[in-house]
C-alpha positions in Angstrom: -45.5 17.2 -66.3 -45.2 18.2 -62.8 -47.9 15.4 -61.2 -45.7 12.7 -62.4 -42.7 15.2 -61.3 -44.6 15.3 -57.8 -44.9 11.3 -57.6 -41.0 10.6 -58.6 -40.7 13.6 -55.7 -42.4 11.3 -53.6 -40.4 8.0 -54.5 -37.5 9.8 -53.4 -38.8 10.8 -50.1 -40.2 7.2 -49.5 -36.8 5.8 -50.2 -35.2 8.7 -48.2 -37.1 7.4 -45.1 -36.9 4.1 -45.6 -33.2 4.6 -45.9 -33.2 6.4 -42.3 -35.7 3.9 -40.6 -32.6 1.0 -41.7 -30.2 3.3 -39.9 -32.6 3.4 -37.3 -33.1 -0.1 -37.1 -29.1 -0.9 -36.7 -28.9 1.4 -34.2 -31.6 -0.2 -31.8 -30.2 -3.5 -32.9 -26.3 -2.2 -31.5 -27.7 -1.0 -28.6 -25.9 -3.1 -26.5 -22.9 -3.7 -29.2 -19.4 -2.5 -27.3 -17.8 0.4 -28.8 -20.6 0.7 -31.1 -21.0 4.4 -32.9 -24.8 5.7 -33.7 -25.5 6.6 -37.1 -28.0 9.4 -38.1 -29.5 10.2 -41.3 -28.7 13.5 -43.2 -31.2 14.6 -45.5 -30.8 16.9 -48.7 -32.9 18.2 -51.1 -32.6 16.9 -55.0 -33.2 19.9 -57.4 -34.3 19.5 -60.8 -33.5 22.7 -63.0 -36.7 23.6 -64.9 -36.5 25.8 -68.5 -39.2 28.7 -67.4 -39.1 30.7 -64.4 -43.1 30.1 -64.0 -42.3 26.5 -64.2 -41.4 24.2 -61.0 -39.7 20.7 -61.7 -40.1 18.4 -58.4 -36.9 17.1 -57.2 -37.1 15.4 -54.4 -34.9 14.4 -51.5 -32.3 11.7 -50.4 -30.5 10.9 -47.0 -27.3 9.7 -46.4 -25.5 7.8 -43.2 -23.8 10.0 -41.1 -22.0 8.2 -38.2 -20.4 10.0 -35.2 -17.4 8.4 -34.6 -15.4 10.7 -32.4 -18.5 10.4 -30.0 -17.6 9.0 -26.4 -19.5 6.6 -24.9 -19.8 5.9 -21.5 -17.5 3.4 -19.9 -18.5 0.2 -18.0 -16.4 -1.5 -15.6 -15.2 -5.0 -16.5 -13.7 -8.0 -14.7 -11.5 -9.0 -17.8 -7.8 -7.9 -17.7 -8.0 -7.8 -21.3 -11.0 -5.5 -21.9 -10.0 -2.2 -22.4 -11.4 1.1 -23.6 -10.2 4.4 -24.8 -11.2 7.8 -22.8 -10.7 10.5 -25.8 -9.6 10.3 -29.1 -8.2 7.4 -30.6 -8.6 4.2 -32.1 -7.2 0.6 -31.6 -5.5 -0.8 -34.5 -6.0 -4.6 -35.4 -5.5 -7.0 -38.3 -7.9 -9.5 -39.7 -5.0 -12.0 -39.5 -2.4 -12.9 -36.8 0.5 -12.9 -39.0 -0.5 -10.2 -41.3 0.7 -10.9 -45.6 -0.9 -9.1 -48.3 -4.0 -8.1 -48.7 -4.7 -8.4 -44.9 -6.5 -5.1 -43.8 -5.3 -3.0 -41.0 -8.7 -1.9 -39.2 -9.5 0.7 -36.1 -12.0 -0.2 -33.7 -13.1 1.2 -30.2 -14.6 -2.2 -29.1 -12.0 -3.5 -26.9 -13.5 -6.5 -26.0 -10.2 -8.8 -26.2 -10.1 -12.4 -25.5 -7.0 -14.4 -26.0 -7.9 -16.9 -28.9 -6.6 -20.7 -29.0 -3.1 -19.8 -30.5 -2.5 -17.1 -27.6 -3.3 -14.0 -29.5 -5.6 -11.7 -28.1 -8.4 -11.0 -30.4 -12.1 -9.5 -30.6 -15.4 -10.7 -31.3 -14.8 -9.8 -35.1 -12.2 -12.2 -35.5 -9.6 -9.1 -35.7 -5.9 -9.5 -33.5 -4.9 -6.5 -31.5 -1.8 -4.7 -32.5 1.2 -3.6 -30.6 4.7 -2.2 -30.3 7.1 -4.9 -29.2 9.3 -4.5 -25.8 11.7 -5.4 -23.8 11.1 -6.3 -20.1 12.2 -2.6 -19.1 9.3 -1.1 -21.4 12.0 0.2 -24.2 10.9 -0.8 -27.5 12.1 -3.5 -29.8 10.3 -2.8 -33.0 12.6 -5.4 -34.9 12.0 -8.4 -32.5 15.7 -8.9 -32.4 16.1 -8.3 -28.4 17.9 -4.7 -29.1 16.1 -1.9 -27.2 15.2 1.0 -30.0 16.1 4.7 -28.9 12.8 6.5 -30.2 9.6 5.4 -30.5 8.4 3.7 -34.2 7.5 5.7 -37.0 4.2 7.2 -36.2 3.1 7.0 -39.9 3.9 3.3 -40.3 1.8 0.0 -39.2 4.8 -2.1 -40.7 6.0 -1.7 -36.9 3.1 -3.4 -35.3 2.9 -7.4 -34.7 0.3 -8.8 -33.1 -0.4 -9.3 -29.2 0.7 -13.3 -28.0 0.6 -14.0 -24.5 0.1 -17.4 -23.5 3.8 -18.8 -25.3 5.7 -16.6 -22.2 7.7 -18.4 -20.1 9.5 -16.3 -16.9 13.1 -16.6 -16.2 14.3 -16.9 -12.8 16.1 -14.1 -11.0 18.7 -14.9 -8.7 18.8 -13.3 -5.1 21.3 -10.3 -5.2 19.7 -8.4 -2.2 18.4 -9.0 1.2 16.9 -6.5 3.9 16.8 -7.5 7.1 15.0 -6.3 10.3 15.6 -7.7 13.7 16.5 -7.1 17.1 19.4 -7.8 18.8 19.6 -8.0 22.6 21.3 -5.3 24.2 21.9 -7.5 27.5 23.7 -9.9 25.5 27.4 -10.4 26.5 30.2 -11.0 24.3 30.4 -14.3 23.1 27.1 -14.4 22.4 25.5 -15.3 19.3 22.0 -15.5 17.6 21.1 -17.5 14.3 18.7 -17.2 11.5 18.4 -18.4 8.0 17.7 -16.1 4.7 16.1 -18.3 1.8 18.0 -17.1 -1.6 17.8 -18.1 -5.1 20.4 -18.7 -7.8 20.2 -18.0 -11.4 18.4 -21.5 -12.2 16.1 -20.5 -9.8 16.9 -23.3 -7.5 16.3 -22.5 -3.5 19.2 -22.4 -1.0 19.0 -21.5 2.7 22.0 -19.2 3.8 22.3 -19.7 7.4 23.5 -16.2 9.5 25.0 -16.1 12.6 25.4 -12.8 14.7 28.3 -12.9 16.9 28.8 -9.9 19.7 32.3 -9.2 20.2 32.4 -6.0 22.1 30.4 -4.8 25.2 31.0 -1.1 24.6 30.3 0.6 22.3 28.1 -2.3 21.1 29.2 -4.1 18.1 27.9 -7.1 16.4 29.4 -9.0 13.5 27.3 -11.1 10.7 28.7 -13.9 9.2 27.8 -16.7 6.8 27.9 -20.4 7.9 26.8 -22.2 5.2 24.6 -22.4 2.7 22.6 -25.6 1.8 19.5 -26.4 -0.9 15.9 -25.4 0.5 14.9 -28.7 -1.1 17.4 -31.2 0.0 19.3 -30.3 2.4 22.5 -30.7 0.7 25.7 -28.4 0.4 25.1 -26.0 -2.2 28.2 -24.2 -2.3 32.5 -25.5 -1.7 33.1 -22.1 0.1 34.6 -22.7 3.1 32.4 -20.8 6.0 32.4 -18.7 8.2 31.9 -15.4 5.9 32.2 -12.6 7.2 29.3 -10.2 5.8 29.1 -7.2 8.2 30.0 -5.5 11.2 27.3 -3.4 13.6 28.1 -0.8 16.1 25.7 0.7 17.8 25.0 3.5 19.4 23.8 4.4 23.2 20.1 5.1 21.5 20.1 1.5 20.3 20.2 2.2 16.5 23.3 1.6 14.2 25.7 4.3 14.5 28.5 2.5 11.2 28.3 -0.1 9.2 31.1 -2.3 7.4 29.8 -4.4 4.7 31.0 -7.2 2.4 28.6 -8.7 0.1 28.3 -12.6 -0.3 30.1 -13.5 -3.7 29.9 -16.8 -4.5 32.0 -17.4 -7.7 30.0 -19.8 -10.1 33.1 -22.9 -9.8 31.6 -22.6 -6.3 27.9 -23.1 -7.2 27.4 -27.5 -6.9 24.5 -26.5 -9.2 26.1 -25.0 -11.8 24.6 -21.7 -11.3 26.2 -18.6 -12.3 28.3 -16.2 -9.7 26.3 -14.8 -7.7 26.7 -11.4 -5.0 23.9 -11.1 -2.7 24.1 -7.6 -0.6 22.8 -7.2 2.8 21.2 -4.2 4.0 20.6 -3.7 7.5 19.1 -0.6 7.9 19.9 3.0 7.5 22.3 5.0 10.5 20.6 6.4 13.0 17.2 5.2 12.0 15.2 2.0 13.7 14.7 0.7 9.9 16.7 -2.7 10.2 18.8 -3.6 12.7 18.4 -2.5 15.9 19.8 -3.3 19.4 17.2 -2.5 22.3 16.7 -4.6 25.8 14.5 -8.2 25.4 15.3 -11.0 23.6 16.2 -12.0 20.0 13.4 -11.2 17.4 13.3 -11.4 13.5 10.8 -8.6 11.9 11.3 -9.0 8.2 12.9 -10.8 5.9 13.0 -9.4 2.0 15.3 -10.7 -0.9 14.9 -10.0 -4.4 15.0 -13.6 -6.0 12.3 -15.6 -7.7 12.1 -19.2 -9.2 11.0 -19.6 -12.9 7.6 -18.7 -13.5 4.6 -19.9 -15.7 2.6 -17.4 -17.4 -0.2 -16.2 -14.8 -2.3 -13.0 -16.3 -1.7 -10.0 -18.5 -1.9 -6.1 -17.0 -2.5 -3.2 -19.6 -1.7 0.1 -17.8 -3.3 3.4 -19.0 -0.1 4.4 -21.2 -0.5 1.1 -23.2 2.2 -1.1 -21.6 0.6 -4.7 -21.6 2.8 -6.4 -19.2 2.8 -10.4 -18.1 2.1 -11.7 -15.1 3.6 -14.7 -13.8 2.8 -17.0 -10.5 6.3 -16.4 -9.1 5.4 -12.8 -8.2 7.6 -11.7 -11.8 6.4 -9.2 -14.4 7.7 -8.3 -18.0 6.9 -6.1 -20.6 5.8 -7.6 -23.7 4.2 -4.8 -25.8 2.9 -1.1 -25.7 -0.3 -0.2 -27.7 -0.5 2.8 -29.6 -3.4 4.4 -30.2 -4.2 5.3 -34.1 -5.8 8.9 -34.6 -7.2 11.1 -37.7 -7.4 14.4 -38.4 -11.1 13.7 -39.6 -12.4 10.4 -38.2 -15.7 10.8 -38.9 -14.9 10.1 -42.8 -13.7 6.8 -41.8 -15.2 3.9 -43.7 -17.5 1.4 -41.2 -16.9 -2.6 -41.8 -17.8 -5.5 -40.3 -16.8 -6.5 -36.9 -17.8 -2.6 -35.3 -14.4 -1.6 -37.1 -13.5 1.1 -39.6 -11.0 1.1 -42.3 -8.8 4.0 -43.5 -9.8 6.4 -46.3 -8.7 9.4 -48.1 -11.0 12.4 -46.4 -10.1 10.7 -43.0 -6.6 12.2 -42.9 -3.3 10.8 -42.3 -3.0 8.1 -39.7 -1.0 8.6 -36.8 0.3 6.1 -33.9 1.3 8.1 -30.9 1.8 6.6 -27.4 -1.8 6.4 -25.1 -1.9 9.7 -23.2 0.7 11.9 -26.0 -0.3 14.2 -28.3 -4.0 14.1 -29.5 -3.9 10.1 -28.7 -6.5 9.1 -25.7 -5.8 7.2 -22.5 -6.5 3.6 -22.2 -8.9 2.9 -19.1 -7.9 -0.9 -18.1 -10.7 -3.5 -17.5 -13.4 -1.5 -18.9 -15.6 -0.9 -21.9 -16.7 1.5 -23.9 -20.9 1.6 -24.0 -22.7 2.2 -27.4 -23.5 5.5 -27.9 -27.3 5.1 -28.9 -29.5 6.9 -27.3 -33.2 4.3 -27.0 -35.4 7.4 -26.5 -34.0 9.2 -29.4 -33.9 6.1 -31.6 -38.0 5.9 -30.6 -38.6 9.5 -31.3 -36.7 9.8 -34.9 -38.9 6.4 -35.7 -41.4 8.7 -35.0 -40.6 11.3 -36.8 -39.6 8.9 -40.1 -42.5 6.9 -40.0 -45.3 10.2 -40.2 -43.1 11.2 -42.9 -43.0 8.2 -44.8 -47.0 8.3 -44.6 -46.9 12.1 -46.0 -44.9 11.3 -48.8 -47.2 8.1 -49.8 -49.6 10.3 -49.6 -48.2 12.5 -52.1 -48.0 9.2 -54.7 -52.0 8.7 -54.5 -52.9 12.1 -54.3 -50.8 12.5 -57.7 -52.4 9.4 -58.8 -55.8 10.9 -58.3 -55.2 13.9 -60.3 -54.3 11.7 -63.2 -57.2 9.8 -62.6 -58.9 13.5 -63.0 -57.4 14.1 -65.5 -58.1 10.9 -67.9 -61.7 12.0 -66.9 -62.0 15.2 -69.1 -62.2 13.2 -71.9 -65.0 10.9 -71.1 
C-alpha cells in the first residue's frame, strides 16, 4: 500500500538526515583537530520496482560519508621542530607500534603533530610512531641499518624498509681539526728577523683541545717573504705537551707582492703521526689556508702593526644530542651542542592513485584499501609526492559557516520528512474511519 510505502519512505529520509547531521556534528567537533579532513554527506535515492506502470512503490533515500581527503588545508606556523606538514599530495606513514611485529597496522595521516615520546621516538597524539628511511650522516640511505650506504633509493612499493624515528639515543662523535683559515696582517715595516705569534685552538680525534702555537718569521726584506712555523703544541685544558714532535715546523712560506697581497705560496701541512699524539689520538694533518693569490682574503701584508682577523678550523668536541631539523625534502637531521649535524633518517611521503577511497580510523589516520590504489613511497618533492613545510601544521579543512548552513539545510529536511510519517498516519487514521 503506498501510505505505509510513503511512511517507510520517510523512515529512510529521517535516518538519511540524521546520518548527515552526525557527519556534521564531527566536523564542528574537528574543527580545530590538525590535519583533520571534512566529511560531507552524499545522498541517493532508494527505488522500489513496482509490478504496474500506474503503480508508484516509495523508496526512499539514504546518504553516505564522503570525506575529501586530498583537500589542503591551510598551514599554520609552529614553534616545534618536529611539527610538520605536507604542501600537496601525500601522506605520512606511521605505525601503531615502535617496533612494528605482526598484526601492527601501517597508517597515513596528514596530522603532523610529532612529539618525541619517553623512549625517544617521535610519535603523534594518536599514539602512532613516524616512519622513516634510515641514513647515514651524508644523507645516503642505509635501508638495512648495517652502516653500508644503499645506491638507490628503497623499494617504493614496500613499508618493510621503514623503521621508526628515535632521536634522543644519538650521541655525536668528535671531529678532529684537519683545516684552518687564517686572516691577519702582517706589518710591511717589519724587518728581517722579526717575528709575530699567535695560537690556533685544534682538536684531535677524541675531541680533546690543544693550542698550536704559530710563529711568523720574516726572512727577506724584498720581495717580502714571511715563513710560518709550528712551535709547539700543548692541551687547551692543561697546559701540558700534547705532542713528542720536536718544533719548530715549518708550515708555510709567504711572498708578497708590491700591492701587499700574496703573490706564491709553499705549503706543508701539520702531520702529526698518532705514536706522536701523548693522548692516544689518531694521526692527524691539519692544512693551513692562508688566503687565495692576489686577493686580500687571508694573509695580507699592508703598513700598521700586527693584527689577527679570523680564525676558523674545522674541529669539534663530542657532542650531546641538542635538537632535530626536518628540511623540506624529508631529511630529519640531529643537532648537537658542539655546532655538529648528522643525518639520521629521510621521510617519504606515501601517495595513492585514489585517496579519497582510503578507509578513516582513529587517531585522524587512514588505512589502506583496495579502491585506494597502490601505495607508493617517493622522496618529498619527486614525482606526485608533496613537499614537507618544516615547523608548521596543517589546519582542518572545515569550513564553520558551511557546517552552520548544511545544519540548516538537514534539520528543515528532517522536519519535512517527519512530516511525511504523521501525515501518512493521518490518512490511515482516515481511512479506519470509513468503516465506522
Amino acid at each position: 500500500m503506498s501510505i505505509y510505502g510513503a511512511m517507510f519512505s520517510g523512515v529512510s529520509a529521517l535516518n538519511a538526515n540524521s546520518n548527515a547531521m552526525g557527519m556534521i556534528a564531527d566536523n564542528i567537533s574537528n574543527l580545530n583537530t590538525i590535519g583533520y579532513k571534512s566529511t560531507s554527506a552524499r545522498f541517493s535515492t532508494l527505488v522500489t520496482a513496482s509490478s504496474l506502470a500506474t503503480k508508484y512503490a516509495p523508496g526512499g533515500v539514504r546518504s553516505a560519508p564522503f570525506q575529501i581527503i586530498d583537500r589542503q588545508g591551510l598551514l599554520q606556523a609552529s614553534q616545534n621542530p618536529t611539527d610538520i606538514a605536507i604542501t600537496g599530495n601525500g601522506f605520512f606513514v606511521v605505525n601503531e607500534a615502535a617496533v612494528p611485529a605482526s598484526g601492527d597496522r601501517y597508517l597515513y595521516t596528514r596530522a603532523g603533530q610529532f612529539t618525541v615520546d619517553s623512549q625517544g621516538y617521535l610519535a603523534n597524539n594518536g599514539g602512532s610512531y613516524l616512519q622513516g628511511w634510515g641514513t647515514l650522516p651524508d644523507g645516503s640511505y642505509d635501508v638495512d641499518q648495517n652502516g653500508v650506504a644503499d645506491p638507490s633509493q628503497p623499494d617504493p612499493t614496500s613499508l618493510t624498509s621503514l623503521q621508526a624515528i628515535q632521536v634522543t639515543s644519538l650521541t655525536s662523535t668528535a671531529t678532529p681539526t684537519s683545516s684552518a683559515t687564517l686572516g691577519l696582517n702582517l706589518p710591511a715595516t717589519a724587518a728581517v728577523g722579526a717575528t709575530q705569534t699567535m695560537t690556533v685552538k685544534s682538536f684531535d680525534s677524541l675531541g680533546i683541545p690543544h693550542n698550536i702555537a704559530l710563529q711568523w718569521d720574516k726572512t727577506v726584506v724584498s720581495p717580502a717573504t714571511w715563513t710560518l712555523s709550528a712551535t709547539g703544541i700543548t692541551r687547551a685544558d692543561t697546559g701540558a705537551a700534547s705532542t713528542t714532535l720536536a718544533f719548530p715546523i715549518n708550515i708555510d712560506t709567504v711572498v708578497f707582492g708590491g700591492n701587499g697581497t700574496p703573490a706564491t705560496f709553499s705549503p706543508t701541512a701539520l702531520s702529526i703521526p698518532s705514536a706522536n699524539w701523548v693522548s692516544g689520538a689518531s694521526a692527524s694533518s691539519i692544512t693551513f689556508n692562508l688566503g687565495t693569490v692576489g686577493q686580500a682574503d687571508g694573509v695580507t701584508q699592508f703598513a700598521g702593526n700586527f693584527a689577527l682577523s679570523f680564525i676558523n678550523q674545522n674541529g669539534v668536541p663530542i657532542g650531546r644530542f641538542q635538537s632535530v631539523e626536518i628540511g623540506e625534502n624529508g631529511l630529519v637531521t640531529a643537532l648537537f651542542d658542539n655546532g655538529g649535524r648528522r643525518s639520521i633518517y629521510r621521510l617519504p611521503i606515501a601517495t595513492f592513485p585514489n585517496p579519497n577511497a582510503l578507509s578513516p580510523v582513529s587517531g585522524n589516520a587512514w588505512s589502506e584499501t583496495a579502491t585506494a590504489g597502490n601505495l607508493f613511497l617517493n622522496e618529498a618533492g619527486t614525482a606526485s609526492a608533496g613537499r614537507i613545510s618544516p615547523s608548521s601544521l596543517e589546519s582542518s579543512t572545515v569550513d564553520l559557516g558551511e557546517e552552520f548552513t548544511n545544519m540548516i539545510i538537514i534539520q528543515r529536511a528532517y522536519t519535512a520528512s517527519s512530516k511525511i510519517i504523521t501525515t501518512a498516519d493521518e490518512m490511515l487514521e482516515e481511512l479506519v474511519r470509513i468503516k465506522r
